[in-house]
C-alpha positions in Angstrom: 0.0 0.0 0.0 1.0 3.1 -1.0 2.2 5.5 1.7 2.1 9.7 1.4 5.3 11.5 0.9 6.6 12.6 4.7 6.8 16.2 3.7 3.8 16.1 2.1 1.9 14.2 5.1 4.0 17.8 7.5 2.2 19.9 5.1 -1.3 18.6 5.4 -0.7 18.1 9.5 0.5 21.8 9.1 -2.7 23.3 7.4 -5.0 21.6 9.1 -3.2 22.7 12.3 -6.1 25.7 11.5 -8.6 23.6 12.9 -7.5 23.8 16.4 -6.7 27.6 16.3 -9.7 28.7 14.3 -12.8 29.6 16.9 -16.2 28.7 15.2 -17.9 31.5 13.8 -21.6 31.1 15.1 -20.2 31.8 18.6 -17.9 34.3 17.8 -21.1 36.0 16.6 -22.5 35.8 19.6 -20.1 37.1 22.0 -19.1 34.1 23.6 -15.9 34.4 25.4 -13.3 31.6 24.2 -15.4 29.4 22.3 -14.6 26.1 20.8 -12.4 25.6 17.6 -13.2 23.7 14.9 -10.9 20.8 15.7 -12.8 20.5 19.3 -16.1 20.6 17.5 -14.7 17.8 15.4 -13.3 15.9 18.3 -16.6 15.8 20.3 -18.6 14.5 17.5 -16.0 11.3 16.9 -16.5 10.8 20.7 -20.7 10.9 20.0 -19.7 8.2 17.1 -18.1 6.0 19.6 -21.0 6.0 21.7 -23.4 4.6 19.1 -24.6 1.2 19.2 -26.4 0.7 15.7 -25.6 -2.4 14.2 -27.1 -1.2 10.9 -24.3 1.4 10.9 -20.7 1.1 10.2 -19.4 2.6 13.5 -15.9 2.8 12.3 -17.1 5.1 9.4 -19.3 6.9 11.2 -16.3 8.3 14.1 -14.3 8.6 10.9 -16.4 10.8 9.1 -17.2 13.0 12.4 -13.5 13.7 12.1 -13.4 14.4 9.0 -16.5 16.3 7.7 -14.6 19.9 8.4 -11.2 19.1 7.4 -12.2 21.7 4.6 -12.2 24.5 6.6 -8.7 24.1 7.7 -8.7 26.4 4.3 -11.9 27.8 3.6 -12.7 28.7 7.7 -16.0 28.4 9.3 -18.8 29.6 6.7 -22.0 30.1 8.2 -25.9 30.1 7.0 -25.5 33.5 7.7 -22.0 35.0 6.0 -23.9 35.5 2.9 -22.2 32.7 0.4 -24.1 30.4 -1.3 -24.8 26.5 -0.3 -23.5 25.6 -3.6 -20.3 28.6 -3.5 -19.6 27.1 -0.1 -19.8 23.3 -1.0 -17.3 24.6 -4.6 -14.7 26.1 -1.9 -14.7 22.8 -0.1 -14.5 20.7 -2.1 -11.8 22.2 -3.8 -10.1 22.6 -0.1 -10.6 18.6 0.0 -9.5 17.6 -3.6 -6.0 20.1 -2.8 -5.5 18.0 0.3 -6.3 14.3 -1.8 -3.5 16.0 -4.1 -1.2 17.1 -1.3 -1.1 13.6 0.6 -0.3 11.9 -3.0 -3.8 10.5 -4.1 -3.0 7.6 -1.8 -6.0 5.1 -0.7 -5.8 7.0 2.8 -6.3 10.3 1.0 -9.0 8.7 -1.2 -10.6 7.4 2.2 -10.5 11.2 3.7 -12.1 13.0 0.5 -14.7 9.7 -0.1 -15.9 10.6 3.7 -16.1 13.7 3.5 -17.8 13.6 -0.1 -20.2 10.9 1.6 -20.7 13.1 4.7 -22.0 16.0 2.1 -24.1 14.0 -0.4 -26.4 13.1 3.1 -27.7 9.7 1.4 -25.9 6.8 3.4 -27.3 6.1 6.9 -23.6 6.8 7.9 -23.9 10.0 6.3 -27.4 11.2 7.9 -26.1 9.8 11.9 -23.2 12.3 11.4 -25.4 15.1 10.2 -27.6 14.5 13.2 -24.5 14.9 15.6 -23.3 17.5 13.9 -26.1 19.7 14.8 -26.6 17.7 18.2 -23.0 18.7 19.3 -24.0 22.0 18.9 -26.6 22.8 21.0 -24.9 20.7 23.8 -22.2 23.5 23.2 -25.0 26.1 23.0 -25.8 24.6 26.3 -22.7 25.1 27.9 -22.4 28.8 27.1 -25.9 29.6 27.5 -24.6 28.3 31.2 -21.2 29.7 31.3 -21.7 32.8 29.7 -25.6 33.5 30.2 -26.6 33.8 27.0 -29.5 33.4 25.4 -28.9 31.1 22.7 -32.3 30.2 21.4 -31.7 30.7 18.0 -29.4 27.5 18.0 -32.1 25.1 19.7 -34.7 26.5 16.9 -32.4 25.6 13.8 -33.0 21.9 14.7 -35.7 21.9 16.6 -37.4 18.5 14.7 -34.7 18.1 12.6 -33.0 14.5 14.1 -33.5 11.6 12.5 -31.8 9.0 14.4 -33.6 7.4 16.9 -30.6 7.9 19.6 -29.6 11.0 19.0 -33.6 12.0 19.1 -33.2 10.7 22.5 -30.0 12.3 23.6 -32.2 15.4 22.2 -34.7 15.4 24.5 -32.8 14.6 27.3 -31.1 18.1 26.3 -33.9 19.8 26.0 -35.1 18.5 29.5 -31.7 19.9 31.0 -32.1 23.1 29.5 -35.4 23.4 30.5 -34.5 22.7 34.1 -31.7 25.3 34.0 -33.6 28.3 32.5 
């Protein structure tokens, strides 16, 4: 099997370094003091993977993909619903941010693995695919939690954008339980 070239492989490590400095932009926009980065976003949902039992799913793809499904914005940074790009402009800088990594790390089959999850984690059509999604969004209003605690905000607006929206059956409960916390603690 093919390995990538060292330097190359110090490169990618390098650029995606980014993940860990760079603070996600939704609660930058709200004023919280030292939010989360990207890479501790990314870390949290892998963790949420693990703790899946679904025997229809491939667990192992599933806490891969959670790592991977941002690696993009190691160069594009955190793009938001709300900073005015496109779905589709947003999805073209990605995925160019993706295929310049598959190209760094020598088109290897571990590069093809990294830009085949993340290109699976965007279509949203495996069950794999659609589990992420849901703790994508789920890991962020546990985080909206948090601050909402730590900071006293008010961070309703996160609750409402998916409010109805999870689709697996676990993570609908993990929801509620939420929801039930954060009811107890307003």
């Amino acid at each position: 099997m093919a390995q990538s070239n060292p330097v190359s492989v110090i490169r990618f490590l390098h650029t995606i370094e980014q993940l860990k400095r760079t603070k996600r932009t939704g609660w930058l926009d709200y004023g919280v003091k030292g939010p989360e980065s990207i890479g501790d976003h990314m870390h949290r949902m892998g963790v949420m993977a693990m703790l899946i039992n679904d025997p229809s799913l491939d667990r192992d793809k599933c806490i891969k993909m959670a790592i991977v499904h941002d690696l993009a914005e190691a160069i594009v940074g955190d793009i938001t619903p709300h900073a005015g790009v496109s779905k589709q402009d947003k999805f073209n800088m990605e995925k160019s941010a993706m295929d310049g990594f598959q190209t760094l790390l020598g088109d290897t089959d571990m590069a093809q693995e990294i830009t085949g999850l993340w290109n699976e984690y965007e279509e949203a059509i495996t069950p794999e695919a659609l589990l992420v999604k849901d703790l994508d969004k789920f890991e962020m209003i546990v985080q909206a939690l948090e601050y909402e605690k730590s900071d006293g905000k008010n961070l309703q607006s996160f609750f409402d954008s998916t409010q109805g929206k999870f689709m697996h059956p676990v993570v609908k409960a993990w929801a509620e339980a939420l929801y039930a916390e954060r009811a107890g603690s307003i």
